[in-house]
Each structure stands twice: as C-alpha cells, then as structure tokens.
VOPAGU-2260 file (C-alpha; in pm, 1 decimal, decimal comma):
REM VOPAGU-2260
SITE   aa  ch    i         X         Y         Z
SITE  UNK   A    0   -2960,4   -4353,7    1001,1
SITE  UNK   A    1   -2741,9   -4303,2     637,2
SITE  UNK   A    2   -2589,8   -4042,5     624,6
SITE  UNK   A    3   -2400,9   -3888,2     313,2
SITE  UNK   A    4   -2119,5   -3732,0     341,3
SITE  UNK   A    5   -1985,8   -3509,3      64,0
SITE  UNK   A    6   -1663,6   -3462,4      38,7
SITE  UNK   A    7   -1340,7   -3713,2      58,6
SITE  UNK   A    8   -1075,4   -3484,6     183,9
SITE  UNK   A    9    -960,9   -3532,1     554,6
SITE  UNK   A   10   -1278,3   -3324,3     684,2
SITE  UNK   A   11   -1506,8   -3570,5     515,4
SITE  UNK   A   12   -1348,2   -3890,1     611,7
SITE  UNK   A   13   -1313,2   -3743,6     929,4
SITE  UNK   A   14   -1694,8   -3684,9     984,9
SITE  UNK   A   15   -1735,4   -4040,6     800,5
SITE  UNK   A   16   -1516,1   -4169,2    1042,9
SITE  UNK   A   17   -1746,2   -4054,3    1335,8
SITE  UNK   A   18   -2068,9   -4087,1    1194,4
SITE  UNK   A   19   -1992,5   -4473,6    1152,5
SITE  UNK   A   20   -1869,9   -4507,4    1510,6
SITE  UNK   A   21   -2199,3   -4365,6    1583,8
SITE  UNK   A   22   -2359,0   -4625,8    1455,0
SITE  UNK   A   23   -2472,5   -4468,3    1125,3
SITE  UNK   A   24   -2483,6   -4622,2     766,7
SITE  UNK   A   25   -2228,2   -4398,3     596,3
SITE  UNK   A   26   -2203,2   -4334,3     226,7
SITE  UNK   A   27   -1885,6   -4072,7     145,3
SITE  UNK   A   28   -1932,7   -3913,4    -234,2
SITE  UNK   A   29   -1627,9   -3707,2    -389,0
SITE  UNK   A   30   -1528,5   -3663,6    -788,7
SITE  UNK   A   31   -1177,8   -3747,5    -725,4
SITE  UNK   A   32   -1054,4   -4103,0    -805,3
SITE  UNK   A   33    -884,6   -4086,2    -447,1
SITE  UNK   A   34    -924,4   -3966,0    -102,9
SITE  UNK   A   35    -752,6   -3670,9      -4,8
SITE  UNK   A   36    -665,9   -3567,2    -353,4
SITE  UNK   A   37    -769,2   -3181,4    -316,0
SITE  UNK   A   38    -644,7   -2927,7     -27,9
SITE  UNK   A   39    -555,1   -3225,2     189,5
SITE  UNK   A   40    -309,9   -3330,7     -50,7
SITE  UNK   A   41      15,6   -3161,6     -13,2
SITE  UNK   A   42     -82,0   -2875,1     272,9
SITE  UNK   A   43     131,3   -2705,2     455,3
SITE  UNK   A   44     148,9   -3035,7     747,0
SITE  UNK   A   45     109,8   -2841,6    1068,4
SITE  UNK   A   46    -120,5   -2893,9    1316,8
SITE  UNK   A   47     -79,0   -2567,0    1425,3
SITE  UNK   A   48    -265,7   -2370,7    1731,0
SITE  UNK   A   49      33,5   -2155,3    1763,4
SITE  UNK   A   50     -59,4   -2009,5    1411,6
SITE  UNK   A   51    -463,6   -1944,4    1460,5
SITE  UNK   A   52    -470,7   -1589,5    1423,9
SITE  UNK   A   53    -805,1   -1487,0    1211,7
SITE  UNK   A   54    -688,9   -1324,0     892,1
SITE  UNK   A   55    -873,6   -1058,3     993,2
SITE  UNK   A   56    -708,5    -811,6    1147,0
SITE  UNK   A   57    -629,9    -402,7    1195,7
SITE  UNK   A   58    -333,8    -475,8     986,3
SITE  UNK   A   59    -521,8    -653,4     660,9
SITE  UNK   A   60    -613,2    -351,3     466,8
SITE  UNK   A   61    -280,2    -205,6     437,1
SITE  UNK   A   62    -125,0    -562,0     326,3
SITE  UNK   A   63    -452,7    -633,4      28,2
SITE  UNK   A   64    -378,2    -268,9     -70,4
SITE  UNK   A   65     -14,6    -308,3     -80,4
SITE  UNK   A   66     -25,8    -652,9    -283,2
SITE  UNK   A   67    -242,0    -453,7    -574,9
SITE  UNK   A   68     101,3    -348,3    -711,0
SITE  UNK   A   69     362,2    -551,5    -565,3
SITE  UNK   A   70     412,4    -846,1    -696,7
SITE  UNK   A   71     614,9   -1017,6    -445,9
SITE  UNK   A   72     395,5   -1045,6    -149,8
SITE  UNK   A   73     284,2   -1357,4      40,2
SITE  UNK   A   74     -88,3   -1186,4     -33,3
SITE  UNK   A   75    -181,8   -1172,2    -427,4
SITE  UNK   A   76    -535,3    -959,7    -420,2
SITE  UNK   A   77    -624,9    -884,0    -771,5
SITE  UNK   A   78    -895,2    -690,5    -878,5
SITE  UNK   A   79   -1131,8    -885,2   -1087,7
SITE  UNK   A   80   -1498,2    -867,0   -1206,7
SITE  UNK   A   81   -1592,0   -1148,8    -936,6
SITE  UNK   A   82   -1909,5   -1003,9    -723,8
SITE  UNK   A   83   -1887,8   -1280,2    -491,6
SITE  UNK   A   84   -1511,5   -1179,8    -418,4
SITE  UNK   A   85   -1627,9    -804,2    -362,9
SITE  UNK   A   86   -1901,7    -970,7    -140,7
SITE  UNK   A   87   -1638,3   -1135,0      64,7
SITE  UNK   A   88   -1402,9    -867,4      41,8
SITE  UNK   A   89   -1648,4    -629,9     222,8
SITE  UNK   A   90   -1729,6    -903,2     471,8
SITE  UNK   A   91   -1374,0    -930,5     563,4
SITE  UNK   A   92   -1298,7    -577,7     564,1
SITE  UNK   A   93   -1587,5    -549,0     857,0
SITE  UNK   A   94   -1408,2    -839,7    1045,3
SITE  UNK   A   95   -1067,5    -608,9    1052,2
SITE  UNK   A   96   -1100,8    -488,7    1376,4
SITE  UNK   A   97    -907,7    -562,8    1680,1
SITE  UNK   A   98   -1215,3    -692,9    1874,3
SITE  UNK   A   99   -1332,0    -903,4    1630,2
SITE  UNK   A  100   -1007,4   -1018,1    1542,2
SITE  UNK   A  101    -987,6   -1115,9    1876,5
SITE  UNK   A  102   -1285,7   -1299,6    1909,9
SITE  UNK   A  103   -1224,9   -1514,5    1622,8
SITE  UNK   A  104    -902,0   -1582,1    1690,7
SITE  UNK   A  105   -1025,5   -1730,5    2045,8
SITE  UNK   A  106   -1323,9   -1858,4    1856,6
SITE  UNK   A  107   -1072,3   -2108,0    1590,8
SITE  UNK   A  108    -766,0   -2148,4    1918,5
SITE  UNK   A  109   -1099,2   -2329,5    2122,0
SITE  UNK   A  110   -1180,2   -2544,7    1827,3
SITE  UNK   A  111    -806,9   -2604,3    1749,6
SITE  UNK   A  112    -697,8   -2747,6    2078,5
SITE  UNK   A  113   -1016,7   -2960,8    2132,9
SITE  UNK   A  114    -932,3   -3076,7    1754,9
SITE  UNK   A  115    -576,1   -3140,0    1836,3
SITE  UNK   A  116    -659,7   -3322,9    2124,4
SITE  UNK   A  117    -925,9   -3557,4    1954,5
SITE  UNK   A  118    -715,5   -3616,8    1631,9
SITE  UNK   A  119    -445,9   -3739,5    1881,8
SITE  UNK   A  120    -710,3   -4027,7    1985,9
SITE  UNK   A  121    -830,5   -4102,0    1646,3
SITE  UNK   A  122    -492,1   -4144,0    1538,0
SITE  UNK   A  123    -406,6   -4416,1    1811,1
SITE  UNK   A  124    -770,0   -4578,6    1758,8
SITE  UNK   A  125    -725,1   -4578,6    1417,9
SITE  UNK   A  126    -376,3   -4728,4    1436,8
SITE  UNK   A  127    -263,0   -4446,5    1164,4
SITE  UNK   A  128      97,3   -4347,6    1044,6
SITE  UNK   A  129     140,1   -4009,0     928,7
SITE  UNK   A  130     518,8   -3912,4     963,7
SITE  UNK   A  131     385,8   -3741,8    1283,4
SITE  UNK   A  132     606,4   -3520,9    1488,3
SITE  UNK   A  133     519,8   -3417,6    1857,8
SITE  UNK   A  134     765,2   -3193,4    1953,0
SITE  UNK   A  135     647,9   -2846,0    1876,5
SITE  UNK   A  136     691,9   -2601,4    1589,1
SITE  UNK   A  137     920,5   -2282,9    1574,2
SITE  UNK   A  138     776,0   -1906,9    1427,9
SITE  UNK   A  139    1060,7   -1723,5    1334,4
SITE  UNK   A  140    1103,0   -1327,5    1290,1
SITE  UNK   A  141    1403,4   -1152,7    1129,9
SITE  UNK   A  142    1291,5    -820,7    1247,8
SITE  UNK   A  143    1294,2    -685,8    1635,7
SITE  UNK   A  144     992,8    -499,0    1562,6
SITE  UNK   A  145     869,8    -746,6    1397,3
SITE  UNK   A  146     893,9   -1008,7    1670,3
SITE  UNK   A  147     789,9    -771,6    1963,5
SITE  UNK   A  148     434,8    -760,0    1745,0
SITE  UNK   A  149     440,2   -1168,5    1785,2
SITE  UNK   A  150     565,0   -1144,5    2123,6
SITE  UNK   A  151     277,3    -913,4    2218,8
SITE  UNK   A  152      49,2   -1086,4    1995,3
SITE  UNK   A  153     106,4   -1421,9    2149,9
SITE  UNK   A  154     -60,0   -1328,3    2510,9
SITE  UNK   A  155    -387,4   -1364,5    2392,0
SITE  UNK   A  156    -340,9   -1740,4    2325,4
SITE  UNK   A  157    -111,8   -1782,1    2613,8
SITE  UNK   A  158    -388,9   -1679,5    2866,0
SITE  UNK   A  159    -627,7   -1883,6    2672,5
SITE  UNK   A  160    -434,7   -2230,9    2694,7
SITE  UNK   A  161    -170,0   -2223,8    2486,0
SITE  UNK   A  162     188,7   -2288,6    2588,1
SITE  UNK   A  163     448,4   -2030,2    2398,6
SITE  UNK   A  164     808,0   -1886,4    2441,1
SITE  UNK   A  165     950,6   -1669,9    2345,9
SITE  UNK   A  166    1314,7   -1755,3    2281,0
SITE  UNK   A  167    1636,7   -1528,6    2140,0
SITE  UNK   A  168    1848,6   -1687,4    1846,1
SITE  UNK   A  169    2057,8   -1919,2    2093,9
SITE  UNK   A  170    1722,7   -2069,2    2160,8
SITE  UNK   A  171    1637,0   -2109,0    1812,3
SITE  UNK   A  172    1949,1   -2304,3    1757,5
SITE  UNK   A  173    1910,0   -2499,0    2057,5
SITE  UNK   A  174    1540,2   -2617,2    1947,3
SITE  UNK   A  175    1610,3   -2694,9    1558,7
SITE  UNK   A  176    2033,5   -2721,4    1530,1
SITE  UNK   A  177    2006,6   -2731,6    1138,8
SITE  UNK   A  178    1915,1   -2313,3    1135,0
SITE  UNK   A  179    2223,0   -2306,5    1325,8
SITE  UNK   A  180    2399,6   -2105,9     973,1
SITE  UNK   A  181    2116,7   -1888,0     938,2
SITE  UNK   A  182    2094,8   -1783,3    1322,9
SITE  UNK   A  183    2234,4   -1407,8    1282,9
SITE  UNK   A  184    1955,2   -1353,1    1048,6
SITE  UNK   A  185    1672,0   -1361,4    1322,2
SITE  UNK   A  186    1572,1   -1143,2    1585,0
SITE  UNK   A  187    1382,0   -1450,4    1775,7
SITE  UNK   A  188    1095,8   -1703,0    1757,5
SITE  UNK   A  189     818,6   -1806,3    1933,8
SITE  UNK   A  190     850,5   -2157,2    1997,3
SITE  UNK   A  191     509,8   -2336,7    2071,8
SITE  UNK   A  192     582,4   -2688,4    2255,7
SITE  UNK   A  193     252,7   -2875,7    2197,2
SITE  UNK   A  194     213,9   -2817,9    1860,1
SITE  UNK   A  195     259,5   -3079,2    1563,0
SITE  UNK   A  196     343,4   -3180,9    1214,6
SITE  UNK   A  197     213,7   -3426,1    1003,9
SITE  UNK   A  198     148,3   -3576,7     647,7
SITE  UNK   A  199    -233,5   -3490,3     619,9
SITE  UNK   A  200    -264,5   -3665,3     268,4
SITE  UNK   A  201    -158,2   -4034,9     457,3
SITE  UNK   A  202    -371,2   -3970,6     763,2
SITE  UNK   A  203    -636,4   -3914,5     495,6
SITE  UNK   A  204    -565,8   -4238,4     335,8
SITE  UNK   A  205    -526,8   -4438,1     658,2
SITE  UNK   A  206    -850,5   -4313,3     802,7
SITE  UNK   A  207   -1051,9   -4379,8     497,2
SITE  UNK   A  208    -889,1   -4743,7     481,0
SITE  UNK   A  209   -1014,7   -4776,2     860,7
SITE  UNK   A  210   -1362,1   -4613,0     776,8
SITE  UNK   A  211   -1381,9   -4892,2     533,5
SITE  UNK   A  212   -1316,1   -5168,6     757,0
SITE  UNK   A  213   -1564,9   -5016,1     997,4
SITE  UNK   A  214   -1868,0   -5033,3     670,0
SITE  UNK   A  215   -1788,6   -4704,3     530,0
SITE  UNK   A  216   -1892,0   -4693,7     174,8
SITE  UNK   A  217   -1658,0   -4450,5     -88,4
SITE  UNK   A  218   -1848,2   -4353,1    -386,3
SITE  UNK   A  219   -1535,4   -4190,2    -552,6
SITE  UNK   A  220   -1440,6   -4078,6    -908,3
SITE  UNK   A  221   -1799,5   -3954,0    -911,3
SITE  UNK   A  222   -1834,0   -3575,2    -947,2
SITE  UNK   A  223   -2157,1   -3440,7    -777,2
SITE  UNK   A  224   -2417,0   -3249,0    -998,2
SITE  UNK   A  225   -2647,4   -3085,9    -743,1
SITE  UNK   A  226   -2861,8   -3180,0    -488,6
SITE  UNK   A  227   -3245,7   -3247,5    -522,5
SITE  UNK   A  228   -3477,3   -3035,1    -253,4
SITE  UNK   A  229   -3807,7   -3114,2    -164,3
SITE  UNK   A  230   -3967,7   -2897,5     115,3
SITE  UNK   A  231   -3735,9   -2849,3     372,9
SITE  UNK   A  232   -3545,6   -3183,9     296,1
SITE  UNK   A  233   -3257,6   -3297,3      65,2
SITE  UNK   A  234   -3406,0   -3592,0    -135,0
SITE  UNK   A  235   -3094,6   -3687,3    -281,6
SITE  UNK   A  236   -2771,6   -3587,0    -424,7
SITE  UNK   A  237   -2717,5   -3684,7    -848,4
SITE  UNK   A  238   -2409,4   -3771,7    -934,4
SITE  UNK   A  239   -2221,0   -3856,3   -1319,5
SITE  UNK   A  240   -2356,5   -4202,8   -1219,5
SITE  UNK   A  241   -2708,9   -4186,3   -1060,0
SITE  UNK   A  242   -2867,0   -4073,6    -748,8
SITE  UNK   A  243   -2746,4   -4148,5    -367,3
SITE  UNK   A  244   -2986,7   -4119,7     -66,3
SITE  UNK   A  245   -3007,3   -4075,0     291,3
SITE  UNK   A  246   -3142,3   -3947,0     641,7
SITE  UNK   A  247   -2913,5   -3732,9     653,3
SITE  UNK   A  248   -2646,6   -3514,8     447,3
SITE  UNK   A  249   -2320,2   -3296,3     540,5
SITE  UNK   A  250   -2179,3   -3044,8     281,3
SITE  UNK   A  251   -1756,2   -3099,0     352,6
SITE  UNK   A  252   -1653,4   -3005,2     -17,7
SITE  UNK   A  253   -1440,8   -2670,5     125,9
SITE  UNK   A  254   -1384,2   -2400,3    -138,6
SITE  UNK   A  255   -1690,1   -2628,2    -365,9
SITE  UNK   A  256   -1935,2   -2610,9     -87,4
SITE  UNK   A  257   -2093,6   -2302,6    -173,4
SITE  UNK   A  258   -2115,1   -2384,8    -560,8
SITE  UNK   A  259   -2359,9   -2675,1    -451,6
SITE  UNK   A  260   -2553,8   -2477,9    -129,9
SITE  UNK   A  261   -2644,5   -2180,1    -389,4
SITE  UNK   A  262   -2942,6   -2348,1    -620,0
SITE  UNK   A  263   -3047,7   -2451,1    -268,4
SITE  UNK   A  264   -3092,6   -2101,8    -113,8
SITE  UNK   A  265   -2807,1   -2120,3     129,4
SITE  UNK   A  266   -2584,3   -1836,2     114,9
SITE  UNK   A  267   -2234,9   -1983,6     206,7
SITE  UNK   A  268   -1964,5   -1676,0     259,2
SITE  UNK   A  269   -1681,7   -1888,6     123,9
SITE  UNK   A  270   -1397,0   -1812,3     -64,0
SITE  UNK   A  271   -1108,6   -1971,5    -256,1
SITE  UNK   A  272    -767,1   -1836,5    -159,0
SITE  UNK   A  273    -543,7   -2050,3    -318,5
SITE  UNK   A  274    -206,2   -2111,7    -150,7
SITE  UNK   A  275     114,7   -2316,7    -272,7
SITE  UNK   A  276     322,2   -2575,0    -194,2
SITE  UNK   A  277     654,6   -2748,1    -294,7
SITE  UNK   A  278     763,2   -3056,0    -207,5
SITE  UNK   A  279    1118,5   -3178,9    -218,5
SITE  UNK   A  280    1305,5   -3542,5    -192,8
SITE  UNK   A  281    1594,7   -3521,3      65,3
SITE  UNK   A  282    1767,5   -3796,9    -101,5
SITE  UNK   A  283    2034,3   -3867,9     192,2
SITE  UNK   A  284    2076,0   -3513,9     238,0
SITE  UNK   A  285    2198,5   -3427,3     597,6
SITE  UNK   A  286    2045,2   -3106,6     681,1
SITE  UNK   A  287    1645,5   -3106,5     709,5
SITE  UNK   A  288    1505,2   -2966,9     998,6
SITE  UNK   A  289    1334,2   -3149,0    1272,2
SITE  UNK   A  290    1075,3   -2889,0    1375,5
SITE  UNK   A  291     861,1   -2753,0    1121,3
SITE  UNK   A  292     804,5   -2413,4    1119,7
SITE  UNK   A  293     696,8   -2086,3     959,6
SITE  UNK   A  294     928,8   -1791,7     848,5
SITE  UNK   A  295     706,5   -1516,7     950,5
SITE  UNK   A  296     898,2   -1243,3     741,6
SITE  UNK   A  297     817,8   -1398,1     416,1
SITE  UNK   A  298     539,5   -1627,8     558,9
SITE  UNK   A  299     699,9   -1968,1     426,8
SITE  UNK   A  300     610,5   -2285,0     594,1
SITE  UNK   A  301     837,2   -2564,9     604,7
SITE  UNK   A  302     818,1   -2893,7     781,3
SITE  UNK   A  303    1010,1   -3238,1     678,6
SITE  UNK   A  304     741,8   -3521,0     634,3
SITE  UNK   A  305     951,0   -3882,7     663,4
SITE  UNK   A  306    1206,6   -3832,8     355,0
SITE  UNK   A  307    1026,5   -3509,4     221,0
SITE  UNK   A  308    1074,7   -3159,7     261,6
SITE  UNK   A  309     759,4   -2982,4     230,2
SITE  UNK   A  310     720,6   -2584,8     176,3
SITE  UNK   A  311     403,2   -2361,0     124,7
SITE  UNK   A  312     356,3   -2054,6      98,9
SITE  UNK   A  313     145,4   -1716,3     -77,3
SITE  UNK   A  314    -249,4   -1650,5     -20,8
SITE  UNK   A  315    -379,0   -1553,3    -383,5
SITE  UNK   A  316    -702,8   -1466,7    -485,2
SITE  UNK   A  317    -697,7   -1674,9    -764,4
SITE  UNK   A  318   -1095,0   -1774,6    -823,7
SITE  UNK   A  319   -1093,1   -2129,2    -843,7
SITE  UNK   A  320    -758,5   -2171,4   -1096,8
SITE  UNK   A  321    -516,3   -2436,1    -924,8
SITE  UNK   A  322    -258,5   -2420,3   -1158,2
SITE  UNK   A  323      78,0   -2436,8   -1054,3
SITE  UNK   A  324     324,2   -2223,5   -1231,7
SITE  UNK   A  325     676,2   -2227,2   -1140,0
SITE  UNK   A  326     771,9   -1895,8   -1064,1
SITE  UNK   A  327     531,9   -1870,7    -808,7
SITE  UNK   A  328     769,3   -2090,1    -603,9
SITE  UNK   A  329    1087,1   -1905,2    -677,5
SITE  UNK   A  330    1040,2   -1744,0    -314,6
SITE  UNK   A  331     971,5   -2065,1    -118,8
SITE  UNK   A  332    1314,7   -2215,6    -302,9
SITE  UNK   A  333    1481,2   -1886,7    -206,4
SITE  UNK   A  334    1404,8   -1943,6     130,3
SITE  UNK   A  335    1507,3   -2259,5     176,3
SITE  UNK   A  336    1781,3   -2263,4      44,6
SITE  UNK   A  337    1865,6   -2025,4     312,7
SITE  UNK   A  338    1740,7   -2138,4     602,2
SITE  UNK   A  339    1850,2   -2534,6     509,9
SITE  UNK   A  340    2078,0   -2543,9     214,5
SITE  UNK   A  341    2171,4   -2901,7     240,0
SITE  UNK   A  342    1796,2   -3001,3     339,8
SITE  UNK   A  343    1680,4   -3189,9      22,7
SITE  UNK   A  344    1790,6   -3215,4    -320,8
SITE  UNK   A  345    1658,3   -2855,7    -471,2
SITE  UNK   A  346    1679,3   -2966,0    -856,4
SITE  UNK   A  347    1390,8   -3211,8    -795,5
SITE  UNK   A  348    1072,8   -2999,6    -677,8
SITE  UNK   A  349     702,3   -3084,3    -736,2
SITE  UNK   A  350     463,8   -2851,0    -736,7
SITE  UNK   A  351     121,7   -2825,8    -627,9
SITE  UNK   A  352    -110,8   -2552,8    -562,3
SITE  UNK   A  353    -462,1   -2564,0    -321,8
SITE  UNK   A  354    -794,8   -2386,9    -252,3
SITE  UNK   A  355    -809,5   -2239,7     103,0
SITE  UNK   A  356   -1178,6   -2274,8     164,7
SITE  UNK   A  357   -1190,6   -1880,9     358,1
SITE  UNK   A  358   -1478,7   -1757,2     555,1
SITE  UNK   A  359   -1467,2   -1375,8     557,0
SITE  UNK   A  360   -1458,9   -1388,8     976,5
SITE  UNK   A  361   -1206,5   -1724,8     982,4
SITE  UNK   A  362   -1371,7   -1946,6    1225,6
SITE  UNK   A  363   -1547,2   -2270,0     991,6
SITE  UNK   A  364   -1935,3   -2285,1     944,8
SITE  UNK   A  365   -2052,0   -2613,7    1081,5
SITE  UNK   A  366   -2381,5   -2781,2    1182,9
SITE  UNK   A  367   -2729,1   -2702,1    1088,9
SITE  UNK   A  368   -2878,3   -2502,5     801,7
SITE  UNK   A  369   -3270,6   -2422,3     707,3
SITE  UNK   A  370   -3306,1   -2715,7     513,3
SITE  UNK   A  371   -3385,6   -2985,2     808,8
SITE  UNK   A  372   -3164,6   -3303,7     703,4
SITE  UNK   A  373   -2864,5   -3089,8     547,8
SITE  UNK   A  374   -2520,4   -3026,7     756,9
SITE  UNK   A  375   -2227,3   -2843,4     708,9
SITE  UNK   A  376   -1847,8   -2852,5     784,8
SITE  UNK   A  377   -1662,4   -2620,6     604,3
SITE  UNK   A  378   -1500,8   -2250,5     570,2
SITE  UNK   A  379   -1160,4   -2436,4     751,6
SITE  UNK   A  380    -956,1   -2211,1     564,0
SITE  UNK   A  381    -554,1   -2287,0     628,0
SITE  UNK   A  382    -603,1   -2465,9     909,7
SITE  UNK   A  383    -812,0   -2762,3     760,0
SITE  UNK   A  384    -577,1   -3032,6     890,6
SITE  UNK   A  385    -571,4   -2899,8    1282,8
SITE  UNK   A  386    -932,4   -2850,9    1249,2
SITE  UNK   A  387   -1034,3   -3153,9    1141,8
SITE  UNK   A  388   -1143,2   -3405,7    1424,7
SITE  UNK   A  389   -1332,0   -3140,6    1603,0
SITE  UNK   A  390   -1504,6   -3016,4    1329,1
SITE  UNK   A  391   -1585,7   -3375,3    1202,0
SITE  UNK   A  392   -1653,5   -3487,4    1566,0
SITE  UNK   A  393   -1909,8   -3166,3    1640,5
SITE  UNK   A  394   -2112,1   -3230,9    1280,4
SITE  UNK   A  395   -2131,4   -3592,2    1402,9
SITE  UNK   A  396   -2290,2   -3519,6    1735,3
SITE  UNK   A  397   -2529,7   -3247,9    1557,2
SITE  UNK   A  398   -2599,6   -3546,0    1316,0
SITE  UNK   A  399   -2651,6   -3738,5    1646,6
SITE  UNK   A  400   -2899,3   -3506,8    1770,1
SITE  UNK   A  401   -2655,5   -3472,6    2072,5
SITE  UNK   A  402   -2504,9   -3153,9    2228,5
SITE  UNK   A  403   -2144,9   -3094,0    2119,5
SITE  UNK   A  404   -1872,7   -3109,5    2385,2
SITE  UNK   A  405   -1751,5   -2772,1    2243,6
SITE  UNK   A  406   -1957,0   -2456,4    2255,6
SITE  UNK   A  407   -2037,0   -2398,1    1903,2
SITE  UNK   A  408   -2120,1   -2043,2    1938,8
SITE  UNK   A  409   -1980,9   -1818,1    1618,1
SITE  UNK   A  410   -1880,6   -2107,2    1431,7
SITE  UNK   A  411   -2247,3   -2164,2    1271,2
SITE  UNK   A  412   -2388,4   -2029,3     968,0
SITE  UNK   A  413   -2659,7   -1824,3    1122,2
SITE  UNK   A  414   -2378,9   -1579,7    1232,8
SITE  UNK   A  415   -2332,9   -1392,8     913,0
C-alpha cells in the first residue's frame, strides 16, 4: 500500500519509519526545506514520563485567570477575538476536574512508557545518535508546600509503573553535583530514574536518513494546499508543486493539522500554545549539569545536549505567531544563571520559539477518522518527543489494519 504521510517532524518520520518496515510504499510531504525544522527543532529534550500530568487540572483556572494581568507567569492567556481559542478554552475548562485529570494523566503515562520503551528499540535498530542520556531527570521545588503537592501528586504514577523518589536537598546534590551552590534554595525534588534526555532535532534527522535507506521518499520544501475528497476517500493531497497520491494518508502536521482537516469536515480540537526555548554553547565551561531537569517553581526546563545547554520554558497563547522576542527569555537566563552559573557561555544565546500542538483533554488524537483512507497522529502537545514511537507505531498498525499493542481507548478522535 502508499501511504502519505504529512508531516516531517519526528512524529511523521516516526510513522514513516514504521509504515516502511511494514512493508508500505511511503511518501513523507512537509513545507520545510528540512526534517524536523518545526516543534521538533529545539524542544525542551526530555523524554519525560515523570512530567505527564494533563494540563488539565483543579488548579488551571486560577493560574489562566491569574496570567490575564501578570505578566510574568510561565502561562500567557490573552484574551483575543479567536472563537476557536474560546472553543478550546471551554473544552479545557470541562477537563479541570480531578477525575478527569486523572484519567488523562493515566491515559498519556500508558502511552508514554510504551513510547519510551519502543523509541529505545528504534534508536538501536536505527543505529541513531542523539546526545542521549539514560540516567533519569530531577523536578525540583523551592517551596515545602509546594513539593508536598508533587510528593502527593506523584502516587498516581508511582502505582501505575513509574519509578519516583522523593529525595531532600542532600539528595539533589548527590544526583546532579553542579546544583550543589544553589542547594539551600530547594525544599526537595522528585527524582525519576528511568527517565531520559535527548536531542529530538538529530534523532529526527537520523531517522529520516534511515527511512531513506529503507525507500522512504521526502517530498520536502513543498507546502501542502489542501487535500482533495471524494466520497468518503482522500484522492490526493496538492501541493506548491502538483498532486501526491496514495492508499492511504496520516495527518502528523501538530498545531497545522486542524487548518487542513477543517474544509474536510473533521473537527480537530487543537490548539497552538506556543512555548520557548534558548539554547546556549558551553564553550569549555565546567559547570553544566548532567541530569536534565525542570524547575517546577518557575517551570524552566533545562537539559545539556552534547556541548549545548538547552532551556525552555512559558505556555502562551500566542495563535500561531512563532516569533521569538528576547525578553521573553529574560526568565529562563535568570534561572540559569542561578541554578548553573558557569554552565555555558550566557552572552551567546539563540532563540527559538514552538507551537505546542494542545488537545483541550491532553492525551493525542490518533487513528481513524470518517473519511475511510485518512489517519491521524497529532494533539502531542509538550510531550511530542516521548510520545513519538508509540504514537507513530499505533497509526502504523491502524494503517496495517492490525490491533494496536496499546489500548487506544481516549486517545481517538471520536472522544470529544
């Protein structure tokens, strides 16, 4: 069968990775020049079960309400004449409770670990290097209160699989020796052992170079004007440069997805959230951490990536604006600084800014939609790069006509 596959960022190649193994004839379509030149460029590099909580929680109201009029929270909600926002906005307002939080945190933690697990085999099949580090990440709180929330918090993924601790500042220091200066400023962490860290931009670029070798064909550079509909079947999709067909189609363009399912009559509950990041040379510098992490006060994510610090931070509804302004970062700096002051050489910062691809619940929305030959795998929201194998490897067996190993249950789009 051909499949296409649109999208080239690390969901995409992912899928196009599987659907090849399969057997398939597989055709990958993306406007970018590049693979992995949109949110899997420069994210946050965690592959992160220890930080799966849904969005959605009791606590969410009080933080989108707060961030109308301060400007220096991690949230930015802004009013704006957007009825798709509102839309969302309402959808994730009715997600806010503590049972449904629950459920869809357990919902993304089950699709995280059998992600984790998979991308762990593609990576040694594939033969890919990825400044990958296996030795856990730390979540660190300032606050007693604070991290007594996290401590309680952390028992539902305990009992679900997931192996945390819950460590005092000694600990901390112990772990990752380079926040030995800033270890009075923290009440504790939660350290969680089997999670990872990662450049998702060259895993993107290694698995697309392997795809290739295995028949894969990249259509890149070529941005995608809609897709033709006949009956209940996708025809083909147009591009800048002509007209691709196939058997079969999946929708992986994240925050862009819905853009090309409306004309169709698919209702995709997506939304941009656009989040930062700042990346940093170490130049010889000493004093980078090994673990990556997340300070949970100010909700800053650091990890070092081979000779690179990288930092992201801030969840701002933005629309679909990916500029990058500089004092947007002044926090993440701040906090470095802090936390590593002789990690990397601070004068010499890039800056990039992302779409978060947000479903209003959290989990994704993957696998079939009314129109018989069209897929999806999207909605990952932050955690794109943990997500990806399972997501790609569940949309492959769907493709497949085969049962996927993980029960899919909530993550389709006939749950909204």
């Amino acid at each position: 069968m051909r499949v296409v596959v649109l999208g080239a960022g690390v969901v995409g190649v992912a899928t196009a990775w599987y659907l090849a193994g399969d057997g398939h004839e597989v055709v990958v379509v993306d406007r970018q020049a590049a693979v992995g030149r949109e949110t899997s460029f420069a994210n946050a590099g965690l592959i992160a079960p220890g930080h799966v909580y849904a969005w959605a929680s009791p606590r969410a109201p009080m933080m989108l309400l707060r961030s109308l009029w301060q400007e220096d929270t991690a949230l930015r909600f802004r009013l704006k004449a957007d009825p798709r926002m509102w839309a969302w906005s309402l959808r994730f307002l009715a997600n806010c409770t503590a049972a449904r939080n629950r459920a869809n945190t357990l919902r993304k933690l089950s699709l995280c670990l059998y992600s984790q697990k998979l991308l762990g085999e593609l990576a040694q099949s594939a033969g890919l290097e990825f400044d990958h580090i296996a030795a856990g990440l730390l979540y660190l709180y300032r606050e007693p209160a604070h991290f007594a929330a996290g401590v309680a918090n952390m028992a539902m993924l305990r009992d679900n699989g997931l192996p945390l601790e819950a460590v005092d500042p000694d600990r901390i220091v112990e772990l990752e020796p380079q926040l030995a200066g800033a270890k009075d400023r923290f009440a504790g962490a939660i350290y969680a052992a089997s999670d990872e860290s990662g450049d998702c931009f060259r895993f993107t670029e290694g698995l697309a170079a392997a795809a290739a070798r295995k028949g894969v064909q990249f259509h890149l550079g070529d941005p995608i004007r809609r897709l033709e509909k006949s009956g209940d079947r996708i025809q083909a999709v147009v591009t800048e440069q002509g007209r691709l067909q196939g058997d079969a189609y999946v929708l992986a363009l994240g925050s862009y997805s819905p853009i090309l399912a409306r004309p169709l009559g698919l209702d995709l509950p997506i939304y941009p959230v656009k989040g930062y990041s700042l990346t940093l040379p170490l130049d010889g510098r000493t004093g980078a951490p090994r673990l990556g992490g997340v300070d949970e006060a100010n909700l800053v994510a650091y990890v070092r990536l081979g000779d690179k610090l990288r930092l992201t931070a801030t969840a701002d509804f933005a629309g679909y604006d990916t500029t990058a302004d500089p004092r947007h970062f002044q926090g993440m700096l701040r906090v470095a600084r802090e936390l590593f002051p002789d990690a990397a050489d601070y004068a010499k910062p890039s800056y990039w800014a992302c779409l978060r691809p947000m479903t209003p619940d959290g989990p994704p929305i993957l696998g079939r939609t009314a129109i018989a030959n069209l897929h999806l795998n999207t909605g990952q929201g932050h955690m794109g790069w943990t997500m990806a194998a399972g997501c790609a490897r569940i949309v492959a067996d769907i493709v497949g006509g085969r049962r996927p190993a993980l029960d899919i249950a909530g993550l389709t789009l006939d749950r909204y």
